[in-house]
N, C-alpha and C positions, 0 to 999 in steps of 0.2 A: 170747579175747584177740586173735588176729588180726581180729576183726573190728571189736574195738575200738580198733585201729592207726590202721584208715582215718583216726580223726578228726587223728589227723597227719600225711595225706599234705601236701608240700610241691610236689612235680613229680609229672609222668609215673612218675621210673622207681621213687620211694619206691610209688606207687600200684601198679605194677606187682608191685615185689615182697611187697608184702600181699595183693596178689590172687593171686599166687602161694602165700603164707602160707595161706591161708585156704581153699586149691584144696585144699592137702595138709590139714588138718584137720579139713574139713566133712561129708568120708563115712565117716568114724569114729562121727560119730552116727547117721546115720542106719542101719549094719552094728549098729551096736549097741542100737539102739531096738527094730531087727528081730530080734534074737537074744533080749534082752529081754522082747518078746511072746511070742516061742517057749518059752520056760522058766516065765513066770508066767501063761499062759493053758492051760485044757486044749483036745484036738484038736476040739474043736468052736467054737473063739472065736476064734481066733489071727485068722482072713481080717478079720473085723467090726473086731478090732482095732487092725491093720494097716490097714485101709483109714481108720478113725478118725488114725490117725500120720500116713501120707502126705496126709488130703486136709488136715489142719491145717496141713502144708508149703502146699500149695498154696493155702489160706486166706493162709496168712498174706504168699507170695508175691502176693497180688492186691491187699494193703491195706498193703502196709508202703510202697509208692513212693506212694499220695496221702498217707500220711502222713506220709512224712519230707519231702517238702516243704510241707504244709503248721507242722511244725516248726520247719522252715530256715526259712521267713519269718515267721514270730512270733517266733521265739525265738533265730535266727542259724543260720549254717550247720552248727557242727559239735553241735548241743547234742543233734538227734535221734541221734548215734551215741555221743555221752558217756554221754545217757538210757541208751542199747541196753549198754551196758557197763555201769551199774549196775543195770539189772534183770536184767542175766544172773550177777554177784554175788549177789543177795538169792536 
């Protein structure tokens, strides 16, 4: 949800306080992705799949900024983060 705020930012300090929003609720997934592999993987799998978690973060950090603007100009500026808000619903 705080990430689907952005597409209301209006100012600076609405921006501000979503990014604030989003500071506090993003490392809850990732403590709990990793707690997660720890419990449904046995002690020979955990590393492989931990390392599969984290480098999808980082995939996905290397391709989401050509994408979202390649979005924002097809399709307007706020539709790639409306999109990001309905595919994190489904």
């Amino acid at each position: 949800m705080a990430a689907g705020l952005h597409a209301a930012v209006t100012s600076v300090w609405t921006l501000v306080a979503f990014r604030f929003l989003l500071g506090m609720a993003e490392p809850g997934g990732f403590t709990g992705g990793v707690k997660t592999i720890a419990l449904r993987f046995n002690s020979a799998q955990p590393g492989l799949a931990t390392a599969i978690f984290t480098g999808g973060s980082g995939i996905g950090s290397l391709v989401t900024p050509p994408l979202f603007v390649y979005l924002s100009l097809h399709f307007g500026s706020t539709f790639p983060i409306v999109d990001t808000i309905c595919l994190r619903v489904v």
